[in-house]
N, CA, C and O atoms as a Tripos MOL2 file, in Angstrom:
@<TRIPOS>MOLECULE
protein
  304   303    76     0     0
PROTEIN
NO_CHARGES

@<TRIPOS>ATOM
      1 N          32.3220  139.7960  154.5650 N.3       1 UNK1
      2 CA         32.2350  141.1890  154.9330 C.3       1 UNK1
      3 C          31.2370  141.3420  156.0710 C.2       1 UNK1
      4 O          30.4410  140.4930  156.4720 O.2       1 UNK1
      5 N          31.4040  142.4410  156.4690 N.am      2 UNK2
      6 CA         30.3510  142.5260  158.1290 C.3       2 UNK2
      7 C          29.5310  143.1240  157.6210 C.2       2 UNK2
      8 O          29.8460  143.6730  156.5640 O.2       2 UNK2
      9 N          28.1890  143.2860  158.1040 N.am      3 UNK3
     10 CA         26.9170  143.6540  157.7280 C.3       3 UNK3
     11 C          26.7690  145.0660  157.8850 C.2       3 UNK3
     12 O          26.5910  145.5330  159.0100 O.2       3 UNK3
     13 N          26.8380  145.9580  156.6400 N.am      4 UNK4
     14 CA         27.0050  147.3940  156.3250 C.3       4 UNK4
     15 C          25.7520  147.3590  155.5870 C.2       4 UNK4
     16 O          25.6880  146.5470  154.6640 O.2       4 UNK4
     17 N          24.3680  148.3720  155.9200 N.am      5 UNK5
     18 CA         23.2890  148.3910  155.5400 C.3       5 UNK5
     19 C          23.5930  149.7550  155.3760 C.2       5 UNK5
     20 O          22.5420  150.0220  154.7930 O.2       5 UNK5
     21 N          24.1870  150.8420  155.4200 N.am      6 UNK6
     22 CA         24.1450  152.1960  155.0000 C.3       6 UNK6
     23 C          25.5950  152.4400  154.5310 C.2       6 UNK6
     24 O          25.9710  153.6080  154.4330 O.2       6 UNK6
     25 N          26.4190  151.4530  154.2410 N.am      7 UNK7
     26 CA         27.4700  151.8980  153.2490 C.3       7 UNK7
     27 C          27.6810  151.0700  151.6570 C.2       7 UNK7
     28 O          27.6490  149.8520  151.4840 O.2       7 UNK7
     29 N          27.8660  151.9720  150.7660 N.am      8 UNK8
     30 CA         27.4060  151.7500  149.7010 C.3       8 UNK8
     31 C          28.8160  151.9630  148.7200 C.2       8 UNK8
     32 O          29.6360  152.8380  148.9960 O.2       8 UNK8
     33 N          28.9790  151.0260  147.5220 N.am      9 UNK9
     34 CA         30.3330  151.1160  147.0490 C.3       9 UNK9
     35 C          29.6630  151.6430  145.7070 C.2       9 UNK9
     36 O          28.5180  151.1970  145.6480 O.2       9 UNK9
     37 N          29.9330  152.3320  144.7520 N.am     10 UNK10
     38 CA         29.6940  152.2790  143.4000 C.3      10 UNK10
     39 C          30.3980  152.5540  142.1650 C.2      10 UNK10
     40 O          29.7240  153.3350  141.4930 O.2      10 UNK10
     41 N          31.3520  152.2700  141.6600 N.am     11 UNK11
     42 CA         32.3920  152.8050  140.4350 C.3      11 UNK11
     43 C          32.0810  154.0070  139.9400 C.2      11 UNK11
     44 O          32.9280  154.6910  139.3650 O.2      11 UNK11
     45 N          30.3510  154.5470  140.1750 N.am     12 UNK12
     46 CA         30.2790  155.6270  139.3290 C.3      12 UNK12
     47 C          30.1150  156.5210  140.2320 C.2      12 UNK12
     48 O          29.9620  157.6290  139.7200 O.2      12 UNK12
     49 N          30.0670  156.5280  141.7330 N.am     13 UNK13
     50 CA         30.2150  157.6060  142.8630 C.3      13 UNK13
     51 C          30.9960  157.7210  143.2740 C.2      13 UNK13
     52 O          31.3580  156.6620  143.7880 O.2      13 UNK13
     53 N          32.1310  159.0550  143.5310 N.am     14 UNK14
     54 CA         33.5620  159.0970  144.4350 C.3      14 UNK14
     55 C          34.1890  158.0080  144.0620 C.2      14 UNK14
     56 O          34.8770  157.5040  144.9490 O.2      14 UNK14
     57 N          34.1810  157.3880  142.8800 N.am     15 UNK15
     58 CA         35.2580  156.9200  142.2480 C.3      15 UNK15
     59 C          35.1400  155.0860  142.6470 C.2      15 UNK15
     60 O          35.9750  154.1920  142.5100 O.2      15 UNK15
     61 N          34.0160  155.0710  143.0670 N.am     16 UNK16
     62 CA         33.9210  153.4670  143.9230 C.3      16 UNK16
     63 C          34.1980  153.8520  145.3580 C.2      16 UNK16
     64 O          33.7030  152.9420  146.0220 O.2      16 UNK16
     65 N          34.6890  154.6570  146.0960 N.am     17 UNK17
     66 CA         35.0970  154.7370  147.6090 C.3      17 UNK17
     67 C          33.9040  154.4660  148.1120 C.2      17 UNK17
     68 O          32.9430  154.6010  147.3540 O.2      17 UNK17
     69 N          33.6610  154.0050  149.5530 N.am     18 UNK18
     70 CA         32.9100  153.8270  149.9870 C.3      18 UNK18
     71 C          32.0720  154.6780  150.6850 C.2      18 UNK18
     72 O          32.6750  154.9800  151.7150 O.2      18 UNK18
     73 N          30.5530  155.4400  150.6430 N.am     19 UNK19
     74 CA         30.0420  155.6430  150.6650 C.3      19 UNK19
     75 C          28.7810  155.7160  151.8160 C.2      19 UNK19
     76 O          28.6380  154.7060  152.5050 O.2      19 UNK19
     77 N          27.8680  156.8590  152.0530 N.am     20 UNK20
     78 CA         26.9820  156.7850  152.8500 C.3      20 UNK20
     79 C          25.5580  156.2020  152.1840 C.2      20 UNK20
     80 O          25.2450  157.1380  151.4490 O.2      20 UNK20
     81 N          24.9000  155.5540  152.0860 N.am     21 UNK21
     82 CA         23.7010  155.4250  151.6050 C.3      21 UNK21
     83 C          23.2140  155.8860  150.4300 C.2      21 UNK21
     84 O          22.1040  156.3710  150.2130 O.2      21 UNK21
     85 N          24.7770  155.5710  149.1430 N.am     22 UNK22
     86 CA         24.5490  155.9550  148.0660 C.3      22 UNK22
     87 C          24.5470  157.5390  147.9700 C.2      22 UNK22
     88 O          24.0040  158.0300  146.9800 O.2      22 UNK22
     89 N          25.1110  158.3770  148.9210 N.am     23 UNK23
     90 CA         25.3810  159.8490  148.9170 C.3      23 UNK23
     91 C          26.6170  160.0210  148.2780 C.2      23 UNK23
     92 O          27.2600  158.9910  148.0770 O.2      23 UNK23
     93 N          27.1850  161.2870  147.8460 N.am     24 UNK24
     94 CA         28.5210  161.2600  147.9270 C.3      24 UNK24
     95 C          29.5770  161.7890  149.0420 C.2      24 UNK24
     96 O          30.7290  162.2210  149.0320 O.2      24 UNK24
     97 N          28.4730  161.4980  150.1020 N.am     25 UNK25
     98 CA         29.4970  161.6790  151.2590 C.3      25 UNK25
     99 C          30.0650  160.5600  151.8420 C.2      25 UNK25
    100 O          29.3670  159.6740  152.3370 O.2      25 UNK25
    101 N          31.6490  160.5160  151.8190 N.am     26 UNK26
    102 CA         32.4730  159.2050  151.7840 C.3      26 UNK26
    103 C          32.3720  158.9720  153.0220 C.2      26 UNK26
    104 O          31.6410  159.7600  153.6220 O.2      26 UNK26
    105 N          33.2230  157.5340  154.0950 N.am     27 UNK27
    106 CA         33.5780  157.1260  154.7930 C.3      27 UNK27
    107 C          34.8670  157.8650  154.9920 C.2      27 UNK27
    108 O          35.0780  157.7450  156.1990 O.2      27 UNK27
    109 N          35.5190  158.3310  154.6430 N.am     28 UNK28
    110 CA         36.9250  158.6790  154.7150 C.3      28 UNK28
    111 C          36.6330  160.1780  155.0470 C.2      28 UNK28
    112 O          37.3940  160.7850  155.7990 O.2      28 UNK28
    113 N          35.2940  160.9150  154.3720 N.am     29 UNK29
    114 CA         35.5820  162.4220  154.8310 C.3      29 UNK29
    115 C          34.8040  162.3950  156.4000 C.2      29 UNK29
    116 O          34.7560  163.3940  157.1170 O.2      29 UNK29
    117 N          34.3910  161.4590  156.6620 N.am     30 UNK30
    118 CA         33.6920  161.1770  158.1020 C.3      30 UNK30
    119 C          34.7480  161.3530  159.2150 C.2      30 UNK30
    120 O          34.8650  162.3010  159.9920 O.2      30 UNK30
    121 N          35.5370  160.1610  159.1140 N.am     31 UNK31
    122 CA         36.4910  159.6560  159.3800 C.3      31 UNK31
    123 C          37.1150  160.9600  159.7620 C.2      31 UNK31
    124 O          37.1240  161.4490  160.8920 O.2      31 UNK31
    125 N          37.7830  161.5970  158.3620 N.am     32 UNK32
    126 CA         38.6900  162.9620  158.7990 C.3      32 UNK32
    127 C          37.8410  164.1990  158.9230 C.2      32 UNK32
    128 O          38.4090  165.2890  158.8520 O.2      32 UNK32
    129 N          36.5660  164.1430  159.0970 N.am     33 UNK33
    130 CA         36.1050  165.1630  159.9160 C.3      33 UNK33
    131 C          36.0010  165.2550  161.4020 C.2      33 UNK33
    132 O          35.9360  166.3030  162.0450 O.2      33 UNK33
    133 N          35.9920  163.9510  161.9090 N.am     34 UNK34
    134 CA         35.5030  163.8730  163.4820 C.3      34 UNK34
    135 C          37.2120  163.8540  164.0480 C.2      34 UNK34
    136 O          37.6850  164.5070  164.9780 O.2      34 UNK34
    137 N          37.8830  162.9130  163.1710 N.am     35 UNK35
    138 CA         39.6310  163.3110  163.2820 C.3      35 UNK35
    139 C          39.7440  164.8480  163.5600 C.2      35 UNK35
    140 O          40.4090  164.9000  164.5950 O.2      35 UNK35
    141 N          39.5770  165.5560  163.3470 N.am     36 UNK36
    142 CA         39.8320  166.9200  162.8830 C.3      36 UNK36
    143 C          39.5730  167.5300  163.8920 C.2      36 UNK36
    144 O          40.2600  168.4240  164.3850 O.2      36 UNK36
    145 N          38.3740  167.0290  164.3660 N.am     37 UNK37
    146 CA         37.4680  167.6510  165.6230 C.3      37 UNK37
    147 C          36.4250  168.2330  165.5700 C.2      37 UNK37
    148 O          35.9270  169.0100  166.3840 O.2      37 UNK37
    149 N          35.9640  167.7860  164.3650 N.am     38 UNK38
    150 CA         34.1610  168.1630  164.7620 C.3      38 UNK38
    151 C          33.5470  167.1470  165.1160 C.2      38 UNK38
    152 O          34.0600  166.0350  165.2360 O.2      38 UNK38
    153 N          32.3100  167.4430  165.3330 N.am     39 UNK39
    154 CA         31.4820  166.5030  166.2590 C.3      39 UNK39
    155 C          30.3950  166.1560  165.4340 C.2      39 UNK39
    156 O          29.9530  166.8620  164.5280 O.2      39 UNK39
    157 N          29.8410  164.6880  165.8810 N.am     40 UNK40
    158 CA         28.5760  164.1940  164.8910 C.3      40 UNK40
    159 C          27.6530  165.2170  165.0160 C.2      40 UNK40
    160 O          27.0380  165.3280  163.9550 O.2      40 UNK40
    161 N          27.1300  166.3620  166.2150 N.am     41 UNK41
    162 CA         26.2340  167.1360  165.7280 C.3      41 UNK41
    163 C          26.6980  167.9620  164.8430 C.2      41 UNK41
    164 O          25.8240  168.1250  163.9910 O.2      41 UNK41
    165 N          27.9890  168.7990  164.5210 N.am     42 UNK42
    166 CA         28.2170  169.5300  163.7560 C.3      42 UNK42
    167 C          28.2830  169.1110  162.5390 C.2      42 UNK42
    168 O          28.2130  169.9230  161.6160 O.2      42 UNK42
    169 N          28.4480  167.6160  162.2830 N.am     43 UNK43
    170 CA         28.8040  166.7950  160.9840 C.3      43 UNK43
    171 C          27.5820  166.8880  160.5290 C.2      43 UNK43
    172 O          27.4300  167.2450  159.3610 O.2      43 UNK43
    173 N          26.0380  166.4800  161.6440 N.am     44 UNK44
    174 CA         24.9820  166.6180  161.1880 C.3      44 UNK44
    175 C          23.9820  168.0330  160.6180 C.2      44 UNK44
    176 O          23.0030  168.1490  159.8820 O.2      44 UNK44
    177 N          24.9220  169.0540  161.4840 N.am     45 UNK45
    178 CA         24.0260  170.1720  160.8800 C.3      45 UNK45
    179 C          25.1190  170.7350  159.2670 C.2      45 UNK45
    180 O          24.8090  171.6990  158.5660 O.2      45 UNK45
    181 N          25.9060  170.1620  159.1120 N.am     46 UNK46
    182 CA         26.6150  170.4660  157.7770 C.3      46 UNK46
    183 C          26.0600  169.6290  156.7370 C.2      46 UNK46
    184 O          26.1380  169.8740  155.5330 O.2      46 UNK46
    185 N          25.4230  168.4970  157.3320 N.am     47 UNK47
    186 CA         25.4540  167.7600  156.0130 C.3      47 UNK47
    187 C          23.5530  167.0530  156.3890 C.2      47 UNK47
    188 O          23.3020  165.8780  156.6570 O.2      47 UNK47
    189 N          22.9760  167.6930  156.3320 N.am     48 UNK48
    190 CA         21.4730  167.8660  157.3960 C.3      48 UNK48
    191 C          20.5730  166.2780  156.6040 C.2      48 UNK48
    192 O          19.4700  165.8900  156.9890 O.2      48 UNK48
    193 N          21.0430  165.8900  155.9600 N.am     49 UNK49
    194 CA         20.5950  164.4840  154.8190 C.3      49 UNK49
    195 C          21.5350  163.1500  155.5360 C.2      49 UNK49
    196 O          21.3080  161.9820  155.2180 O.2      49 UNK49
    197 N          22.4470  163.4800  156.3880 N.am     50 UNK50
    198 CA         22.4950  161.8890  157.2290 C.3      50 UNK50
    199 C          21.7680  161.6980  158.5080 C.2      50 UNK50
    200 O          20.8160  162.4390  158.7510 O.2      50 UNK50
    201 N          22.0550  160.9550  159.1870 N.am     51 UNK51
    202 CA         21.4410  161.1840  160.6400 C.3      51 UNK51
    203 C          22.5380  160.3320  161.2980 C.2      51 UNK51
    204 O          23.2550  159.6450  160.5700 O.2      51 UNK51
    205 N          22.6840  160.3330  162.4010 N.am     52 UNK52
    206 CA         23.6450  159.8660  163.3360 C.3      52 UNK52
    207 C          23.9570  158.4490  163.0820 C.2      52 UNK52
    208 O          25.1050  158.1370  162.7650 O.2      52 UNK52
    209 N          23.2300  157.7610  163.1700 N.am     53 UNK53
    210 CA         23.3380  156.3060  162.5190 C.3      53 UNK53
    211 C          24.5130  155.9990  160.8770 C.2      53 UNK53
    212 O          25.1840  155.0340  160.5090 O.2      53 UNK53
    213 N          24.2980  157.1400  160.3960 N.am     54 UNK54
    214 CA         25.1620  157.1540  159.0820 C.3      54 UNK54
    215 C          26.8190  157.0590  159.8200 C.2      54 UNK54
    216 O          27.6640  156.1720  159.6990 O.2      54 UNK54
    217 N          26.8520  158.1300  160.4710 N.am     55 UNK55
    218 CA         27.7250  158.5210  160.9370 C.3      55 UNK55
    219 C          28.4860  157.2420  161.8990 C.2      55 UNK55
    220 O          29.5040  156.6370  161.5620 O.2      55 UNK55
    221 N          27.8440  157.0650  162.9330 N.am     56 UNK56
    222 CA         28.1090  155.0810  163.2940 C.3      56 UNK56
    223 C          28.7120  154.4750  162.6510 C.2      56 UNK56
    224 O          29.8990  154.1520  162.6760 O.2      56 UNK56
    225 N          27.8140  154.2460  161.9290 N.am     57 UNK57
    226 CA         28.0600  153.4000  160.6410 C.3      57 UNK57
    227 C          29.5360  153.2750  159.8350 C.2      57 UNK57
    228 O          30.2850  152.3110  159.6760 O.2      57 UNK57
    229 N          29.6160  154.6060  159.4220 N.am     58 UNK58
    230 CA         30.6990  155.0120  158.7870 C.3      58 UNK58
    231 C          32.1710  154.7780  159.6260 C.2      58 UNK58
    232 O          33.1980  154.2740  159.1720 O.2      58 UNK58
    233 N          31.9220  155.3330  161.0570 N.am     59 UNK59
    234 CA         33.0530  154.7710  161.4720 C.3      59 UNK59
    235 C          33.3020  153.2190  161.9710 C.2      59 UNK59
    236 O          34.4660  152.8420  162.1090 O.2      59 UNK59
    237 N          32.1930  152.3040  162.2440 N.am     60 UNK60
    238 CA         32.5640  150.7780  162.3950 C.3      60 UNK60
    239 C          32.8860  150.9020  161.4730 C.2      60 UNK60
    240 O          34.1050  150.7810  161.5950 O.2      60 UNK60
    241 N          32.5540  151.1940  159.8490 N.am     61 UNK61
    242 CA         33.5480  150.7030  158.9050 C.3      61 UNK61
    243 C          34.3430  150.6370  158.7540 C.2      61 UNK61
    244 O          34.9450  149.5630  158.7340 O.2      61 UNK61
    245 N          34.9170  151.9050  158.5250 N.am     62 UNK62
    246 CA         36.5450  152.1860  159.0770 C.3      62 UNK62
    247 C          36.9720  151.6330  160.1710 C.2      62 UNK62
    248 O          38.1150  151.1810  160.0970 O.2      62 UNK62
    249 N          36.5990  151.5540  160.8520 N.am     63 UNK63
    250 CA         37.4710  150.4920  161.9470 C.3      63 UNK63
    251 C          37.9380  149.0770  161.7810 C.2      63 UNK63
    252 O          38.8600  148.4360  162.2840 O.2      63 UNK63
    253 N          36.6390  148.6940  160.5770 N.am     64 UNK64
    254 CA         36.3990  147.3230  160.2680 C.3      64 UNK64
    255 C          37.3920  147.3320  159.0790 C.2      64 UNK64
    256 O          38.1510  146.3620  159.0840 O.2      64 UNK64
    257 N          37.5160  147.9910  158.3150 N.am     65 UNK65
    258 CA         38.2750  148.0730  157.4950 C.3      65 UNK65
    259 C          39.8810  148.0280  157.7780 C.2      65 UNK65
    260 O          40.5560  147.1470  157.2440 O.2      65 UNK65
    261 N          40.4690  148.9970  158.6290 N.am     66 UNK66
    262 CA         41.9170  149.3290  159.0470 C.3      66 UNK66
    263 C          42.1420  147.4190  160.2710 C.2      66 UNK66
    264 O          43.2500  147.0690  160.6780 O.2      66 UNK66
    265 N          41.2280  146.8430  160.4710 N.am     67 UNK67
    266 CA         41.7130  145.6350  161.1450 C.3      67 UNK67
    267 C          41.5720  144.5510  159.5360 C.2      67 UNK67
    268 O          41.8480  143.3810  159.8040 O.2      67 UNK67
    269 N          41.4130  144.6460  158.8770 N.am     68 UNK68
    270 CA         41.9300  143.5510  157.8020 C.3      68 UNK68
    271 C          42.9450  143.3210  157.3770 C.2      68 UNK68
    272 O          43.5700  144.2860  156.9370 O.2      68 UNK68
    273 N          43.3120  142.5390  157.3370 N.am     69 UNK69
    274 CA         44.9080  141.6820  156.6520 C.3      69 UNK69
    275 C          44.2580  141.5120  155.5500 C.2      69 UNK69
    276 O          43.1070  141.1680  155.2790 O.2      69 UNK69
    277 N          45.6590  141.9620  154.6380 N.am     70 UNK70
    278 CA         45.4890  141.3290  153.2440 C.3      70 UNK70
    279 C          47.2470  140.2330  153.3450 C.2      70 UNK70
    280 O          48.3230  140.4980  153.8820 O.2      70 UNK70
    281 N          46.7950  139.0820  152.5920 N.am     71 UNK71
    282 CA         47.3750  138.2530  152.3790 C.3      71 UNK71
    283 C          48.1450  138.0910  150.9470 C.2      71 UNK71
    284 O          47.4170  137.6660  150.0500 O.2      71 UNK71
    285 N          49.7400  138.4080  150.5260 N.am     72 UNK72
    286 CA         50.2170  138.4500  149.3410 C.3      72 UNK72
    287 C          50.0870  136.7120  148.8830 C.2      72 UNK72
    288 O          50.7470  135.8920  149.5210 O.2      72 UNK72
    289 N          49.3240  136.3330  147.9110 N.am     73 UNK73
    290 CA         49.3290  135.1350  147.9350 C.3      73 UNK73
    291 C          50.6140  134.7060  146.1700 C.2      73 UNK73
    292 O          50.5900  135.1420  145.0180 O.2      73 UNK73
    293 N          51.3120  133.9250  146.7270 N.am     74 UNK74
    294 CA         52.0100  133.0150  145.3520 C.3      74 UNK74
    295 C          52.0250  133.0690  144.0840 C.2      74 UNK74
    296 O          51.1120  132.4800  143.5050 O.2      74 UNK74
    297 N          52.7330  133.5610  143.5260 N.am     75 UNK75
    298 CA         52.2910  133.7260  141.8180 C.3      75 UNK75
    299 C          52.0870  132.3570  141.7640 C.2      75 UNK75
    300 O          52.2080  131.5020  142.6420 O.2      75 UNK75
    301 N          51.5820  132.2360  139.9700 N.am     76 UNK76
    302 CA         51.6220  130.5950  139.7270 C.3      76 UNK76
    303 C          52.6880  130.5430  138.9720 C.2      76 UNK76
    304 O          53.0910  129.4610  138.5470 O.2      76 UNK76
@<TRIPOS>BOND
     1     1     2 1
     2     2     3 1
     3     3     4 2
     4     3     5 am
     5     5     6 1
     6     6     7 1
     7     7     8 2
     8     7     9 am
     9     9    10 1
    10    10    11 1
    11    11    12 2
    12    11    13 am
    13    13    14 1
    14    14    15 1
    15    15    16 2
    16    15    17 am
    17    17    18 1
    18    18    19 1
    19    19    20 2
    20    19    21 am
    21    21    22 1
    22    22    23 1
    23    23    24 2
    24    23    25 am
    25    25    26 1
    26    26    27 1
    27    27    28 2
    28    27    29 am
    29    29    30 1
    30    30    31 1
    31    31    32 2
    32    31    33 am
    33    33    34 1
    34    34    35 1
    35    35    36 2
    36    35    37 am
    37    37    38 1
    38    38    39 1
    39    39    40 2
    40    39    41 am
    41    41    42 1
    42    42    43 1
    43    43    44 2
    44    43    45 am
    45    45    46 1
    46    46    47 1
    47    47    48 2
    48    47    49 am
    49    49    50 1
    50    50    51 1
    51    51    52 2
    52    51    53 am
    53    53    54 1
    54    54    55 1
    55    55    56 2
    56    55    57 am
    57    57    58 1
    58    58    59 1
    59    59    60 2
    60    59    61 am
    61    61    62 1
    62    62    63 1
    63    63    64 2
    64    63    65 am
    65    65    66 1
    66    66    67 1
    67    67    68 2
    68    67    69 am
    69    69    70 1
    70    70    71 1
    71    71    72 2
    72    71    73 am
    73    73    74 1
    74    74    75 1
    75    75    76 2
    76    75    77 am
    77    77    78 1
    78    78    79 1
    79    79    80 2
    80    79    81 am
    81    81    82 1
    82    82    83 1
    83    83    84 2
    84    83    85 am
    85    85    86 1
    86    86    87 1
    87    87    88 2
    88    87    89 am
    89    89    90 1
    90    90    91 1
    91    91    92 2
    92    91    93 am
    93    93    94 1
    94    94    95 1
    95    95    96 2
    96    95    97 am
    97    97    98 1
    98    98    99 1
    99    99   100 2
   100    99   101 am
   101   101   102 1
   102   102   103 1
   103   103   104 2
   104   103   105 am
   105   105   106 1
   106   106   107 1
   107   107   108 2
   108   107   109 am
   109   109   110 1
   110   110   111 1
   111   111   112 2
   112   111   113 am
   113   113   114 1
   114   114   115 1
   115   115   116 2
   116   115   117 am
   117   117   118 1
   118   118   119 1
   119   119   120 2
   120   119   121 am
   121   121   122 1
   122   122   123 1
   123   123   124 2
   124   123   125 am
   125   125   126 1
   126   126   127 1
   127   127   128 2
   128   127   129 am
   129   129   130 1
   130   130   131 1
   131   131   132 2
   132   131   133 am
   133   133   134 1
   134   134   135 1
   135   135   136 2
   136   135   137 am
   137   137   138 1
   138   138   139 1
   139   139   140 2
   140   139   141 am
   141   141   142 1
   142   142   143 1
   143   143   144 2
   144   143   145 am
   145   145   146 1
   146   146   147 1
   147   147   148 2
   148   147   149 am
   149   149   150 1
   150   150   151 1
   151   151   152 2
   152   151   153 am
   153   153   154 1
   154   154   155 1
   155   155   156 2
   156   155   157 am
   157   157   158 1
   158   158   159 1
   159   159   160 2
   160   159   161 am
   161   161   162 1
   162   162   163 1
   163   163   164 2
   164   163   165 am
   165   165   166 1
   166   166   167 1
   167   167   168 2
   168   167   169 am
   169   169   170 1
   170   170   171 1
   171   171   172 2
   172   171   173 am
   173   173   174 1
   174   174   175 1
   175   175   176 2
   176   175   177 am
   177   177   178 1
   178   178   179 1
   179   179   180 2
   180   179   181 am
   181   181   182 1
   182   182   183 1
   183   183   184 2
   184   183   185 am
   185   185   186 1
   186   186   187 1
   187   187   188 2
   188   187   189 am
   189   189   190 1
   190   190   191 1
   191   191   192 2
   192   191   193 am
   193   193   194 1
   194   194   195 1
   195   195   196 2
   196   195   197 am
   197   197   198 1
   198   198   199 1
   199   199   200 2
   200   199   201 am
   201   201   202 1
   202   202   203 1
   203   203   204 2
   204   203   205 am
   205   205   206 1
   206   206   207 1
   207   207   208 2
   208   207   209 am
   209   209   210 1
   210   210   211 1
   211   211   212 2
   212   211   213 am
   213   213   214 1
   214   214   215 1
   215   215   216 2
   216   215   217 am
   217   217   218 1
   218   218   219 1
   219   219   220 2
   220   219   221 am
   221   221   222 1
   222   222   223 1
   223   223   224 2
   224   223   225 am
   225   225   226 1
   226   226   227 1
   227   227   228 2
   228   227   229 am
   229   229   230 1
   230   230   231 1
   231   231   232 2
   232   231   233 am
   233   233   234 1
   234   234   235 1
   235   235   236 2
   236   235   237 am
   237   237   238 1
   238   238   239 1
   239   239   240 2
   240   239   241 am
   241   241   242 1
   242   242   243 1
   243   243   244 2
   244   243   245 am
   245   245   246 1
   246   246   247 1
   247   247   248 2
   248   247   249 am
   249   249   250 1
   250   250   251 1
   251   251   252 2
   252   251   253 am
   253   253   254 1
   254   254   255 1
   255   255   256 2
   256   255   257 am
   257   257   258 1
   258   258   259 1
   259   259   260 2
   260   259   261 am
   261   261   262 1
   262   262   263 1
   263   263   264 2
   264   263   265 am
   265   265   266 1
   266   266   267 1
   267   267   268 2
   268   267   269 am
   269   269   270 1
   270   270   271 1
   271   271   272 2
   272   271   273 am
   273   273   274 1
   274   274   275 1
   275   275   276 2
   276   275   277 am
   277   277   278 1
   278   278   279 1
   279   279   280 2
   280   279   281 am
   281   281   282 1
   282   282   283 1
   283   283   284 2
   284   283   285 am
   285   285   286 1
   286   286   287 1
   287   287   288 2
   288   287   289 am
   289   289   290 1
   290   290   291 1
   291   291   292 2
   292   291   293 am
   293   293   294 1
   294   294   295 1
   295   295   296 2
   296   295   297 am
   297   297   298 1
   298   298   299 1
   299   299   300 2
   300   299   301 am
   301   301   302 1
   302   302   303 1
   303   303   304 2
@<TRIPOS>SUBSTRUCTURE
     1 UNK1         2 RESIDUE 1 A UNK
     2 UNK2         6 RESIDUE 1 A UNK
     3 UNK3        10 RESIDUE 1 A UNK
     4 UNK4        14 RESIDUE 1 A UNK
     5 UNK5        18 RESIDUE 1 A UNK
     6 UNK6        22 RESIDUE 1 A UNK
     7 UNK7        26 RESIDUE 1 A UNK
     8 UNK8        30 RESIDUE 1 A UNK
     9 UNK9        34 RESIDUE 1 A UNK
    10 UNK10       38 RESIDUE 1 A UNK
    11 UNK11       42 RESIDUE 1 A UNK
    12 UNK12       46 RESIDUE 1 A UNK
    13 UNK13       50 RESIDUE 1 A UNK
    14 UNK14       54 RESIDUE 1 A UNK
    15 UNK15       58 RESIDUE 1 A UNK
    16 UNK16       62 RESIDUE 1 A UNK
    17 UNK17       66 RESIDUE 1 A UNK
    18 UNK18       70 RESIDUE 1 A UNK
    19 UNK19       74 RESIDUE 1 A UNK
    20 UNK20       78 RESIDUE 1 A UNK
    21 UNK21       82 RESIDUE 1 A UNK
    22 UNK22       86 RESIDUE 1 A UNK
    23 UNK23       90 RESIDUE 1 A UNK
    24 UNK24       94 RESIDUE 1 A UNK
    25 UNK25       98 RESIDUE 1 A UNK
    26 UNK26      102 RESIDUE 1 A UNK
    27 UNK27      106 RESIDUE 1 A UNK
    28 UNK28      110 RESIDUE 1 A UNK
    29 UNK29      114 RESIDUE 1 A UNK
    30 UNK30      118 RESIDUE 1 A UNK
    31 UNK31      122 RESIDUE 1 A UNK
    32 UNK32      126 RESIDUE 1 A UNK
    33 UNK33      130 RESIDUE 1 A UNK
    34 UNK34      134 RESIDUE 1 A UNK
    35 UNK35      138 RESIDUE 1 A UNK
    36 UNK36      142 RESIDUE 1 A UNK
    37 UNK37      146 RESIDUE 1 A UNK
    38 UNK38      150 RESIDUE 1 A UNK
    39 UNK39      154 RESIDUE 1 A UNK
    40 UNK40      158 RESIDUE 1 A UNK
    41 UNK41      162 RESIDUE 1 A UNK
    42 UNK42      166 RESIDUE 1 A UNK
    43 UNK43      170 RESIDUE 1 A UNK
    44 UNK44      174 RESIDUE 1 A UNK
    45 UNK45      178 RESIDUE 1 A UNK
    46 UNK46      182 RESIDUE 1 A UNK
    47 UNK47      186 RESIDUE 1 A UNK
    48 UNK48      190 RESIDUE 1 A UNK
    49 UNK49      194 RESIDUE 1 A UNK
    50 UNK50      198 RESIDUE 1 A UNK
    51 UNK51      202 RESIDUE 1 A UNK
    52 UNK52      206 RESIDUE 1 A UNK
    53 UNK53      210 RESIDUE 1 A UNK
    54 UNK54      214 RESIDUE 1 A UNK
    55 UNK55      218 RESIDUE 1 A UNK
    56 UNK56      222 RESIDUE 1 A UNK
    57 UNK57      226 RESIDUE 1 A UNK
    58 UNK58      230 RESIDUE 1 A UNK
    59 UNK59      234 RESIDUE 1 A UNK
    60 UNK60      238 RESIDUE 1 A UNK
    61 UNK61      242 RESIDUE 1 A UNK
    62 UNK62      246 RESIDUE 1 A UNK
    63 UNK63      250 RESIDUE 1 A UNK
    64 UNK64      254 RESIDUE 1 A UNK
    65 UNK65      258 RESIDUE 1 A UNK
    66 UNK66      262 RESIDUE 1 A UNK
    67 UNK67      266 RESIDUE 1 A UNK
    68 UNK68      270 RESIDUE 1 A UNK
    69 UNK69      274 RESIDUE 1 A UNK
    70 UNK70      278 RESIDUE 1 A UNK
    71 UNK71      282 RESIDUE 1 A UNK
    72 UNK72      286 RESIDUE 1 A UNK
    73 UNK73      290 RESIDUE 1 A UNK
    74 UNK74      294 RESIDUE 1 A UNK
    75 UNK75      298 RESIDUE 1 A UNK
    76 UNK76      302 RESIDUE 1 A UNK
């Protein structure tokens, strides 16, 4: 895995989805907020507990994420 220091997985937050720094603000509502068309300052004055770096963050993930192959491997 690539070196994610502010994204955080946990079964008992948002269901395991992946996560900002143990917040429950996901990677995915990042993702489809800036999709949408808001902007990291507006993302930041809505949600005033990340800082821009979260936001970074969140999307190399997603980026890093949507370029993985998964491989169906062979029953036995």
């Amino acid at each position: 895995m690539a070196d994610f220091n502010r994204i955080t997985q946990c079964p008992e937050v948002m269901g395991g989805k992946p996560c900002v720094r143990g917040t429950r603000v996901t990677v995915g509502m990042i993702v489809g907020q800036i999709a949408g068309g808001l902007s990291a300052d507006e993302l930041l004055t809505d949600y005033p507990y990340l800082v821009r770096e979260d936001i970074a963050e969140a999307l190399r993930y997603a980026a890093w994420r949507s370029e993985e192959r998964e491989v169906t491997l062979a029953s036995a």
